[in-house]
N, C-alpha and C positions, 0 to 999 in steps of 0.2 A: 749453860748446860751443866746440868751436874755430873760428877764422877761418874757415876753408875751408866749414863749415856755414853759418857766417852770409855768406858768399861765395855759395853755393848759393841762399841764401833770397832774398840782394839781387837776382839774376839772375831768381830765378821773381817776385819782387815787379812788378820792371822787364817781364817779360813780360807780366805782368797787367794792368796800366796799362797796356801800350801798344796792349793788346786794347781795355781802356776808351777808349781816346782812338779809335783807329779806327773802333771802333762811335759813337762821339758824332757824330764827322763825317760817317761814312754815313749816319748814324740820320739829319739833315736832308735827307740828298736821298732819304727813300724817299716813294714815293707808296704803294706797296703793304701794307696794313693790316697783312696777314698776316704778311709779310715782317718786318713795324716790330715785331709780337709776337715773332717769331722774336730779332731785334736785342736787345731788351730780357730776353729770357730769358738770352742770351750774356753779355750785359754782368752781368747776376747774377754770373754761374755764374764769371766774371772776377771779379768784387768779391766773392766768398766766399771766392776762394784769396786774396787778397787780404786779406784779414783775418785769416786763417789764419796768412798770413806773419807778419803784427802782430803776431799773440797770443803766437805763436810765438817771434817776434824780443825781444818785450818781457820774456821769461825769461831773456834769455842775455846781453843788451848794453841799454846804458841809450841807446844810438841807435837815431834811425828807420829803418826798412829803405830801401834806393835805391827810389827810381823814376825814370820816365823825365826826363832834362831837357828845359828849353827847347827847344833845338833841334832834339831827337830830337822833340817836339813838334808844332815848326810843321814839321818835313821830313813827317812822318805828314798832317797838314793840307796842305801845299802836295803832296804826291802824289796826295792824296785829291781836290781842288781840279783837278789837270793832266790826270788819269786819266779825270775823267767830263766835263769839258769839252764833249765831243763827244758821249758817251753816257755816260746817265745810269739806265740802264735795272737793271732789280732783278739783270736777268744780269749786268750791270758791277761793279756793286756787289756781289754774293756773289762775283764771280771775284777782286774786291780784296781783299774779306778772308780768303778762302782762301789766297791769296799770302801774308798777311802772319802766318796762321797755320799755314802749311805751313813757315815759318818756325822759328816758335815751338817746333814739333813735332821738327824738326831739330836745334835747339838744347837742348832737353831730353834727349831722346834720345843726344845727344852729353853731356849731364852726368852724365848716369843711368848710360851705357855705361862710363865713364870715369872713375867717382867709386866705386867700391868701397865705398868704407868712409866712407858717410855715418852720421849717425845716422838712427834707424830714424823718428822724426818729420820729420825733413829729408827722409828719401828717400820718406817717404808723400805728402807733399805736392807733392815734385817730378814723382812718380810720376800722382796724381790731375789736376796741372796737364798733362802730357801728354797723357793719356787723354781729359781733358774738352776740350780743342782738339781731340784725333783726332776725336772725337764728334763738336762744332762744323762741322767739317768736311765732315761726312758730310751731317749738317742742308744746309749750303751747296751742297750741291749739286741738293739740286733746283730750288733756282731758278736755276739755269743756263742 
């Protein structure tokens, strides 16, 4: 596999962790049960493409896939922290993480559009991480 694929996977990896991280930090301020099931269904559904990447990554290069660093870390904590401050309410909190996976969405989308000639396991997995945020998404919205 060439760079550029394993370039792809580091990007979807770092997307995925950075889902896990945001769900971890919301996940402490939910009071709402349902919502906290919701939470923990996502964060799966994160940590499967996630592993995916691994599996995947682990055929091609004897390195671990990116994820998010430190600081892209505590900036995900410190917004999540600055953002509910004042409200903390389950509609705050789904409107956070729909931001940050309206994101994710964009940035896939832009790889997918623009990557032609992935390999056909690179581009499935690119492809299923997109779809499963639009999805996520949609979830997020009812508790608005």
């Amino acid at each position: 596999m060439d760079k550029h694929n394993l370039n792809i996977l580091d990007e979807v990896n770092k997307g995925a962790t950075m889902g896990m991280d945001a769900i971890s930090y919301v996940s402490k301020k939910v009071a709402d049960d349902e919502f906290k099931g919701v939470l923990d269904t996502e964060y799966r559904k994160y940590k499967k493409i996630s592993q995916r990447v691994n599996d995947l990554y682990s055929n091609y290069s004897d390195k671990e896939p990116h994820e998010t660093n430190a600081m892209n870390k505590m900036m995900t904590w410190y917004g999540v922290q600055m953002n509910t401050m004042m409200d903390d309410t389950t509609s705050k909190l789904a409107e956070l993480l729909m931001q940050g996976t309206n994101m994710g969405i964009i940035e896939g989308r832009r790889l997918l559009n623009q990557n032609s000639v992935l390999e056909s396991d690179v581009e499935n997995i690119l492809n299923d991480f997109v779809v499963m945020q639009e999805d996520s998404v949609e979830t997020l919205k009812k508790y608005l």
